[in-house]
C-alpha positions as CSV (number, residue, x, y, z in Angstrom):
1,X,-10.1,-6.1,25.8
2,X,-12.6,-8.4,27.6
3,X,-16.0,-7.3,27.6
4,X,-15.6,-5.4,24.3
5,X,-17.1,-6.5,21.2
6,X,-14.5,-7.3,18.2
7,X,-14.0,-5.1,15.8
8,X,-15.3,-2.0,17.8
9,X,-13.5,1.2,17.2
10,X,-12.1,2.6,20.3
11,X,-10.8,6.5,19.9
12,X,-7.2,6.8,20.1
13,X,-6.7,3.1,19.5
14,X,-4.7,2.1,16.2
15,X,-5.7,-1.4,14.7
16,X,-2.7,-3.5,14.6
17,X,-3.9,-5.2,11.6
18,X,-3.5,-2.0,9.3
19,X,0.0,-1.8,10.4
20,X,3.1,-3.5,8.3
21,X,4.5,-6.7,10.2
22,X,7.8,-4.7,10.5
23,X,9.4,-1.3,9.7
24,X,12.8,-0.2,8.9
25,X,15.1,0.8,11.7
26,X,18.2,1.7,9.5
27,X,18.5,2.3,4.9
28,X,19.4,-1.1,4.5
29,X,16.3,-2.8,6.3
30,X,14.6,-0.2,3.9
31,X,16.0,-0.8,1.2
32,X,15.4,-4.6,1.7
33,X,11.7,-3.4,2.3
34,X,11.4,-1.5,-1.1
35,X,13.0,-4.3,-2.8
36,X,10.3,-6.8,-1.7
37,X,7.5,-4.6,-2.5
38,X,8.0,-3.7,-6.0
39,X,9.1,-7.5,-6.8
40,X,5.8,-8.4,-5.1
41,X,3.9,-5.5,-7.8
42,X,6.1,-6.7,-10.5
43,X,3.9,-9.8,-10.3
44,X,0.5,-8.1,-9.9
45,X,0.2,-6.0,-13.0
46,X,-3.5,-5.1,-12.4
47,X,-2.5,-3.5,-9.8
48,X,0.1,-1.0,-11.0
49,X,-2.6,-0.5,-13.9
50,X,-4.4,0.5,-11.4
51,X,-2.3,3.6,-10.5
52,X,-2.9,5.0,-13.9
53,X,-6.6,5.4,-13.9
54,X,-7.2,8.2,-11.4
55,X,-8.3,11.4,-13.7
56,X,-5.6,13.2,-12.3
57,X,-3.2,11.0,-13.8
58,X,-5.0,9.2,-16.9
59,X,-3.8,11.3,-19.5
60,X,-0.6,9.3,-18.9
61,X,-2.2,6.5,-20.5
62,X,-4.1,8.4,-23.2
63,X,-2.6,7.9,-26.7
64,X,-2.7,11.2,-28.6
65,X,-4.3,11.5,-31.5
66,X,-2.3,13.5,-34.3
């Protein structure tokens, strides 16, 4: 809005940069859109490495020692 500062948070105002480019209206646009994201993490392993080292979830990637 003019007059405003950027980047000043107005209540009740969403962000439109936080928000995907599109969304799904029907299962096959979301399929398409679950297809695309997990061939984009497919190629950013550090990423879904990531996932695993929460403590909630580490044990996952714990080897057990017998």
């Amino acid at each position: 809005m003019p007059g405003q500062a950027r980047g000043r948070a107005e209540p009740g105002r969403i962000t439109l940069h936080l928000l995907p480019a599109s969304r799904a209206r029907n299962a096959d646009q979301l399929a398409d859109e679950v297809r695309r994201f997990l061939y984009r993490r497919q190629k950013q392993p550090h990423i879904v490495r990531g996932y695993f080292q929460g403590s909630h979830v580490r044990y996952i990637t714990e080897r057990l020692e017998i």
